[in-house]
Phi, psi and omega in degrees: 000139172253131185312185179289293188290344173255020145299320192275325167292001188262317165278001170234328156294359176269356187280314191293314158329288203279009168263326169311305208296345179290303173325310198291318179309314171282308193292356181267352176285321199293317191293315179295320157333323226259303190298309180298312159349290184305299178302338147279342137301352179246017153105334215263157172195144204331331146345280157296339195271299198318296167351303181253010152293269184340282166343300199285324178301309173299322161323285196303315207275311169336324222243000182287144166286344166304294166319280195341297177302311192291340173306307180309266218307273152024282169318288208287326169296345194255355165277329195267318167299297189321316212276335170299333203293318206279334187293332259227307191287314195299321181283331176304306192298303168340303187306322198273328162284338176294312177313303153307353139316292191272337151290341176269350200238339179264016192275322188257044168246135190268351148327287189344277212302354164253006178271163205283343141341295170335290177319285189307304188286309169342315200247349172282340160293301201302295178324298211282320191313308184247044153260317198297322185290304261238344165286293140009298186103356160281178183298183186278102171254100164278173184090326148348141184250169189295346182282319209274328183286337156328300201301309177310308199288330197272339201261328165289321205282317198281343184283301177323328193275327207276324187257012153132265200231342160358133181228143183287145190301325193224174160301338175275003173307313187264020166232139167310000000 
């Protein structure tokens, strides 16, 4: 329990307190005036203070070793990325010229045409070629070589185009 008088002494320090802390109150208002005052004349404005705050902040954070490390890993992964990207790209182009190479010198080399790729697409033309005719309703024709079936085929489409949507009556129809 606190007695009376160290009640009563208690209540005029807290009256002296709150007349400093009022006093402290005007003179730092009077002194941020004094400052803003100052900074306009010299040109400075809140702008800049952000500016070089910001800075200065970006400034702390650079110099931390946490950044430093996550920079270093960062570079290097992003160094290990360009160099896959690039690899990644030289084999795509690289591909595209073998492709194009070997599609302008192999069309007319009669390898393609014995290769197994060839065969194989060959015949898988030939197959659709005589389910369509034998759906169509003409005969079964095997045996066909891919010029003739090109040829049938190139030869439906123009009749078809000349004659609305007209599909051919017989098998000599669909060959040249």
């Amino acid at each position: 329990m606190i007695s009376e008088e160290e009640k009563e002494e208690l209540k005029i320090e807290l009256a002296k307190l709150e007349d400093e802390i009022s006093t402290l109150r005007q003179v730092l208002a009077a002194k941020e005036k004094h400052l803003v005052e100052i900074k306009q004349k010299l040109g400075i404005s809140l702008m800049n203070e952000l500016k070089q705050n910001f800075s200065k902040s970006w400034h702390d954070v650079q110099t931390t070793s946490a950044y430093k490390k996550t920079h270093e890993t960062l570079s290097h992964a992003g160094q290990k990325a360009t160099a896959a990207i690039s690899n990644v790209g030289t084999a795509i182009s690289k591909k595209f010229g073998d492709m194009s190479y070997s599609i302008r010198h192999s069309i007319s080399m009669p390898a393609m045409r014995n290769s197994p790729t060839f065969k194989s697409f060959e015949e898988k033309v030939e197959t659709t070629v005589t389910s369509l005719k034998t759906k169509v309703g003409g005969t079964s024709h095997t045996g066909g070589s891919f010029e003739e079936v090109l040829s049938s085929t190139a030869h439906a489409s123009a009749q078809s185009s000349l004659a609305g949507t007209r599909l051919p009556e017989s098998e000599e129809e669909l060959q040249c």
